[in-house]
C-alpha positions in Angstrom: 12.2 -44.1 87.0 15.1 -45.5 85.5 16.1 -49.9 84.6 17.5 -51.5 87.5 19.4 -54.3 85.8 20.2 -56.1 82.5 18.3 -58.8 84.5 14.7 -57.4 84.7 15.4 -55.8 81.5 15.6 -59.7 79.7 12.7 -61.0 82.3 10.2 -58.2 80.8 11.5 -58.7 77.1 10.8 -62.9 78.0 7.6 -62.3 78.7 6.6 -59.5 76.2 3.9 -61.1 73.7 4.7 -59.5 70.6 1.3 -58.3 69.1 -0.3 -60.8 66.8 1.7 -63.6 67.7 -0.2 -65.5 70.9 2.8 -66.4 72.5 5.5 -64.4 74.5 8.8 -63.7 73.4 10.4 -66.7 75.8 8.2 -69.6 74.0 9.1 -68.4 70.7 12.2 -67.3 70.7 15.4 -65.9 73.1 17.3 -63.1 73.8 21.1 -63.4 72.3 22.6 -60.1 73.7 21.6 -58.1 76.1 23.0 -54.8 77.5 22.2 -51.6 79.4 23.9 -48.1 79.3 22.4 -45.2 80.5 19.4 -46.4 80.3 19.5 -47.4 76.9 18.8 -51.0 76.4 20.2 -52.5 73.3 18.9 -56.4 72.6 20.0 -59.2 70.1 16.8 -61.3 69.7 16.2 -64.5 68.1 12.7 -65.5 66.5 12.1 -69.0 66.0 9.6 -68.4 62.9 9.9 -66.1 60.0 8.5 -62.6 60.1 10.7 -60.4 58.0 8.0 -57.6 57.4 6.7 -57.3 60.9 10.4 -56.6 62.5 9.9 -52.9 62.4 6.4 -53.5 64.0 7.9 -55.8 67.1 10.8 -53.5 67.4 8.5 -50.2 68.2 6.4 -52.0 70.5 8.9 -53.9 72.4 10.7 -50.3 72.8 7.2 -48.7 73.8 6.9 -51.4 76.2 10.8 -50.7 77.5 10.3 -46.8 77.5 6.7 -47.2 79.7 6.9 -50.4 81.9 10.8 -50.2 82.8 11.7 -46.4 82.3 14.4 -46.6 79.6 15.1 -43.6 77.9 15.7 -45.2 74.6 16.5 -48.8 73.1 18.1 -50.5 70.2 16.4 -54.1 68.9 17.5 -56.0 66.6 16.0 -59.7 65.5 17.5 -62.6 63.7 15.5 -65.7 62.8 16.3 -69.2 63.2 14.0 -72.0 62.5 14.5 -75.5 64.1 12.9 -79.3 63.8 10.5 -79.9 66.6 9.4 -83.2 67.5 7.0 -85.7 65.6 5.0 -88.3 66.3 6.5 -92.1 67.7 9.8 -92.8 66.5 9.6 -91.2 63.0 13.0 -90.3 61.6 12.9 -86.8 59.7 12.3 -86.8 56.0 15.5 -85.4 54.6 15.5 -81.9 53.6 12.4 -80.7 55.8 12.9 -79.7 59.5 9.3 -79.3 60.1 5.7 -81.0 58.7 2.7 -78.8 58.8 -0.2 -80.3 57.5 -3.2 -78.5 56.9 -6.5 -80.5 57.3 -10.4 -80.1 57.7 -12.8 -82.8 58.4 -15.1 -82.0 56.0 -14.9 -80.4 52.3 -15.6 -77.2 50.5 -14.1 -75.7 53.4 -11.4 -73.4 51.3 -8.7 -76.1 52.9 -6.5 -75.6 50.0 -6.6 -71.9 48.9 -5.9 -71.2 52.9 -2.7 -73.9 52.9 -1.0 -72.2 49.3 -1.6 -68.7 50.8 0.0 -69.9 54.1 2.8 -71.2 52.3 3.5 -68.4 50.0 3.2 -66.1 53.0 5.6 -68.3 55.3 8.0 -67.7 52.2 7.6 -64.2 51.7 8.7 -63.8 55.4 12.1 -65.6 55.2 11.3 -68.9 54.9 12.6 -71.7 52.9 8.6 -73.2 51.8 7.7 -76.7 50.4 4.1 -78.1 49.3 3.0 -81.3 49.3 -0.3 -81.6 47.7 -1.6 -85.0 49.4 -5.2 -84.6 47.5 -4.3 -87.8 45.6 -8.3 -87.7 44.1 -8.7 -84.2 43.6 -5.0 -82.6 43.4 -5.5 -78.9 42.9 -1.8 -77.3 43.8 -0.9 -77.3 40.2 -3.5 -75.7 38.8 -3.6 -73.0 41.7 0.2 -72.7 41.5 0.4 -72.1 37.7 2.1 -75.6 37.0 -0.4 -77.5 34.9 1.3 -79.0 32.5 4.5 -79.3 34.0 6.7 -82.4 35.1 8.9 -83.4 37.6 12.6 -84.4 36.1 14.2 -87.1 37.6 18.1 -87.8 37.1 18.5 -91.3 38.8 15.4 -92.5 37.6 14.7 -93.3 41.2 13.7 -89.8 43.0 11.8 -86.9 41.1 13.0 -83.2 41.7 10.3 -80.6 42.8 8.8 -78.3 40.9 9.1 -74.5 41.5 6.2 -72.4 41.8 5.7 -68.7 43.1 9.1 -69.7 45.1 7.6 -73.0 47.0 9.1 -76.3 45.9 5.6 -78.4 45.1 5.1 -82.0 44.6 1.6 -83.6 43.8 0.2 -86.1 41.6 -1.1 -83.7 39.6 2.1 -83.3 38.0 2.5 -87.0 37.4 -0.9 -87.5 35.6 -3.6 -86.3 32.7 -5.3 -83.2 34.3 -8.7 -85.1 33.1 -7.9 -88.6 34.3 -9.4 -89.2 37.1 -7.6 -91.3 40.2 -10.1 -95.0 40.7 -7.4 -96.0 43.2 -8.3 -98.0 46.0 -7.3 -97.1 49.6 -3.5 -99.0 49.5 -2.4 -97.6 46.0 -3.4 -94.1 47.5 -1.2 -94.5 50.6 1.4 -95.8 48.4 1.4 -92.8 46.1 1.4 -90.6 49.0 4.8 -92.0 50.3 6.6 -91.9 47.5 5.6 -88.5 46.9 7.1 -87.6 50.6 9.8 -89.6 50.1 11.0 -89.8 46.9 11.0 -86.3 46.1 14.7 -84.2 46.9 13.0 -81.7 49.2 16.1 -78.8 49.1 16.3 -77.8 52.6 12.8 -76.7 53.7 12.4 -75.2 57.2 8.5 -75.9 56.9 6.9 -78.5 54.3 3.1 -77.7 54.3 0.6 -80.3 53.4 -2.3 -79.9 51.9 -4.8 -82.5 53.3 -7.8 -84.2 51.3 -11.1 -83.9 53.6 -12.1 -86.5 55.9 -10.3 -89.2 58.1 -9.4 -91.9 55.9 -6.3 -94.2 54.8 -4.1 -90.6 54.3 -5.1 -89.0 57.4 -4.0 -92.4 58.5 -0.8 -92.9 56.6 0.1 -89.6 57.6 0.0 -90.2 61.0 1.7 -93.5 60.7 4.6 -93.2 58.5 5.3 -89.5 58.1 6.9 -87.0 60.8 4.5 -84.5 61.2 5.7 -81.8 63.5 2.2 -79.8 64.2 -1.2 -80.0 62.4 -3.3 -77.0 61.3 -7.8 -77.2 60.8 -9.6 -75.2 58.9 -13.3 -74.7 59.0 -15.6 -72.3 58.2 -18.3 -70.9 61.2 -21.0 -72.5 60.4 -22.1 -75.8 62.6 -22.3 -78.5 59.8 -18.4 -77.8 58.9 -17.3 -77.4 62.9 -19.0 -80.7 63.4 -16.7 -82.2 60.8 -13.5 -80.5 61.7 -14.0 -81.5 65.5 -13.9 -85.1 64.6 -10.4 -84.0 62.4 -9.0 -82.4 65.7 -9.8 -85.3 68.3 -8.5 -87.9 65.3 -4.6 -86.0 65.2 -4.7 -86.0 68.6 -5.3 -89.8 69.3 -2.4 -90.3 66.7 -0.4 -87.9 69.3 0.2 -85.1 66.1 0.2 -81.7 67.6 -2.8 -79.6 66.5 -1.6 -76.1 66.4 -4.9 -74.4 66.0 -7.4 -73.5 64.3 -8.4 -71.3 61.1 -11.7 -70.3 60.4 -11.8 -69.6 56.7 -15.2 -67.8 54.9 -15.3 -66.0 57.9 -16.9 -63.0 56.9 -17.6 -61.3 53.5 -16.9 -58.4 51.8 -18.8 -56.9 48.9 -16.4 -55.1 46.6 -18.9 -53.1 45.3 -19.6 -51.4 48.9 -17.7 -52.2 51.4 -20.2 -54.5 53.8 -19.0 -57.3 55.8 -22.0 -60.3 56.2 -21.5 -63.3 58.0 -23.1 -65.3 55.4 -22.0 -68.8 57.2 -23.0 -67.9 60.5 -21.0 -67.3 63.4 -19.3 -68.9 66.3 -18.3 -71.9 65.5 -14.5 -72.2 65.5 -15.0 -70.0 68.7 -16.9 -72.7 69.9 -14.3 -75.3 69.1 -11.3 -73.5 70.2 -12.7 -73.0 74.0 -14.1 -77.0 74.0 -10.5 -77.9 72.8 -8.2 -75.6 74.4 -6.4 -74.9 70.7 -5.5 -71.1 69.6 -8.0 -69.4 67.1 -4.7 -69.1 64.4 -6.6 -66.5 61.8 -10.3 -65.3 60.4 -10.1 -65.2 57.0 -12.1 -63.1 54.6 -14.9 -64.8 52.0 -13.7 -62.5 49.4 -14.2 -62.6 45.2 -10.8 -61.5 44.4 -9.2 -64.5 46.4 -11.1 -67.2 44.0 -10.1 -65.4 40.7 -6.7 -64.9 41.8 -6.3 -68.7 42.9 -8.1 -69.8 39.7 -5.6 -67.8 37.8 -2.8 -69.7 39.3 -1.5 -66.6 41.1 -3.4 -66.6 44.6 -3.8 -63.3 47.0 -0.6 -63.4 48.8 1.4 -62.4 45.5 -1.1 -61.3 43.2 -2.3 -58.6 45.6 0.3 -58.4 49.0 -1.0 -55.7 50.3 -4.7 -56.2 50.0 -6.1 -56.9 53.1 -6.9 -60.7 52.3 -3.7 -60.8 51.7 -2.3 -59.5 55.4 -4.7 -61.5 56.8 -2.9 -64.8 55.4 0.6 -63.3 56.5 -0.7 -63.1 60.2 -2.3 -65.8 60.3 1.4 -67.8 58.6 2.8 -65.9 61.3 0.7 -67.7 64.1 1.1 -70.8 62.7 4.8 -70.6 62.4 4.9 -69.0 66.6 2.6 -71.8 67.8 5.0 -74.2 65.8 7.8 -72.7 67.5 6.5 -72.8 71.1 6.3 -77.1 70.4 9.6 -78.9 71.9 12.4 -78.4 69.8 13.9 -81.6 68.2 17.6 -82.6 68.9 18.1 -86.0 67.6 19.6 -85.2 64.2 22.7 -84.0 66.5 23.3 -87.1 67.5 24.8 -89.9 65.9 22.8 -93.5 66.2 24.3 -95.3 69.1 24.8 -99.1 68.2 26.1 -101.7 70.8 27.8 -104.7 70.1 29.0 -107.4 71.9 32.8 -108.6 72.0 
């Protein structure tokens, strides 16, 4: 058996689902180059979301694939990533800066929401993106403390716009930065939307390809806001299995959806935990439930994540899992689950306004 044609050589690779990904290769991303010779198929793809470390991975199974399904005797892949805007909600115009706004929301706390969106980040940036956080907790900001930043302040040059901190290799912004760690926030609900936009706004985001937000709990005046008068390209829940958090986090999912904010999926965080001392996994929240919500919903299941010790003292420390410990197994389990994120962002319609120039008709 040997391949017919450069043709059914880029069908198959279009519809390949790279393994851990969800999607096939043709929603996420396109083939550049394509040739055959003597059976040897050599291909210049594109990825539209980061995944430096898994390259070597995709590029042995998309040439297992090749060698069983179409007969080539060999093949030579190679991947390049580019990372687009997709589109937002109404008639939003992009916040300068950031080409896509991921915000990462439960319905209900005490769900791990924050530890799962700084891992995300930090993974999204360890595989070749360019990683902002926005830490829209405006009552209980945490990023600083779990970034290492307490203490620190934004500088601002013009007296007008506030430059963003730098932590672990994310550009951060919260009002955590702007206030005593001990003072607490007795803002009502238009002071809070207030400091929320000028946080998005007025800080000089430097070229992000994804700006994550980390989401208080609930459905309220940011949820709102958000949904409103910021461009949010896709919108990530977490929950945990058990029933009392799913019931939350469904409300969360039906909310972004009335407001016409893509939900990308769901995480289900404290999925199961793992005794350090010997090795047994529990469900100690139960089971089921983001199952449950993914099939009533028709949403991907994005990621499980692991109850685990070390994740809380490495967070606490202000140096969470996905660079205090890369390789532990919490850790990959963050980097796959960035990585389906970032794919089921991807596969969303790609955004072409900010080619075009704004058309303005006058009368003569």
């Amino acid at each position: 058996m040997t391949v017919s044609s450069e043709s059914d050589a880029k069908k198959f690779l279009e519809s390949f689902e790279l393994e851990g990904v969800g999607h096939a290769l043709g929603e996420v991303g396109r083939i550049l180059d394509l040739t055959l010779a003597d059976d040897i198929v050599s291909a210049r793809i594109e990825l539209g979301f980061p995944a430096q470390s898994a390259h070597a991975a995709f590029t042995e199974q998309i040439c297992s694939a090749l060698r069983a399904e179409l007969g080539a005797s060999d093949a030579n892949i190679r991947f390049e990533t580019r990372i687009t805007a997709h589109t937002v909600q109404g008639n939003l115009k992009p916040v300068p800066g950031v080409k896509n706004i991921i915000a990462i929301a439960s319905g209900k706390g005490g769900v791990g929401k924050s530890t799962v969106a700084t891992n995300i980040a930090l993974a999204l940036a360890n595989e070749g993106a360019s990683v902002g956080m926005l830490d829209a907790d405006i009552y209980g900001p945490s990023q600083p403390h779990m970034l290492g930043l307490v203490g620190k302040r934004p500088i601002s040059e013009d007296g007008k716009s506030m430059q963003p901190l730098s932590g672990h290799g994310l550009q951060v912004m919260s009002i955590g930065f702007l206030i005593d760690p001990d003072q607490p926030m007795v803002w009502r609900g238009p002071m809070v939307t207030s400091a929320l936009n000028q946080l998005i706004h007025q800080t000089q985001w430097d070229d992000l390809d994804y700006l994550i937000v980390d989401m208080p709990p609930g459905t309220g005046d940011i949820q709102l806001t958000l949904s409103q008068k910021v461009p949010v390209s896709g919108v990530v829940i977490v929950t945990t299995p058990q029933n009392i958090a799913t019931l939350d986090a469904r409300k969360g999912l039906v909310m972004f959806r009335k407001v016409s904010i893509p939900v990308l999926g769901v995480v289900e965080n404290m999925s199961m935990h793992i005794c350090l001392s010997c090795g047994h996994e529990e469900s100690i929240f139960g089971a089921g439930g983001a199952e449950q919500m993914v099939a009533d919903f028709d949403v991907p299941l994005l990621g499980r994540l692991p109850l685990d010790a070390r994740i809380r003292e490495q967070t606490d420390s202000g140096t969470p899992t996905v660079i205090a410990a890369p390789e532990s197994a919490p850790a990959l389990a963050y980097r796959e689950t960035a990585r389906r994120i970032a794919a089921a962002q991807a596969a969303q319609r790609t955004d072409y306004s900010s080619k075009f120039g704004n058309i303005v008709v006058e009368e003569t």
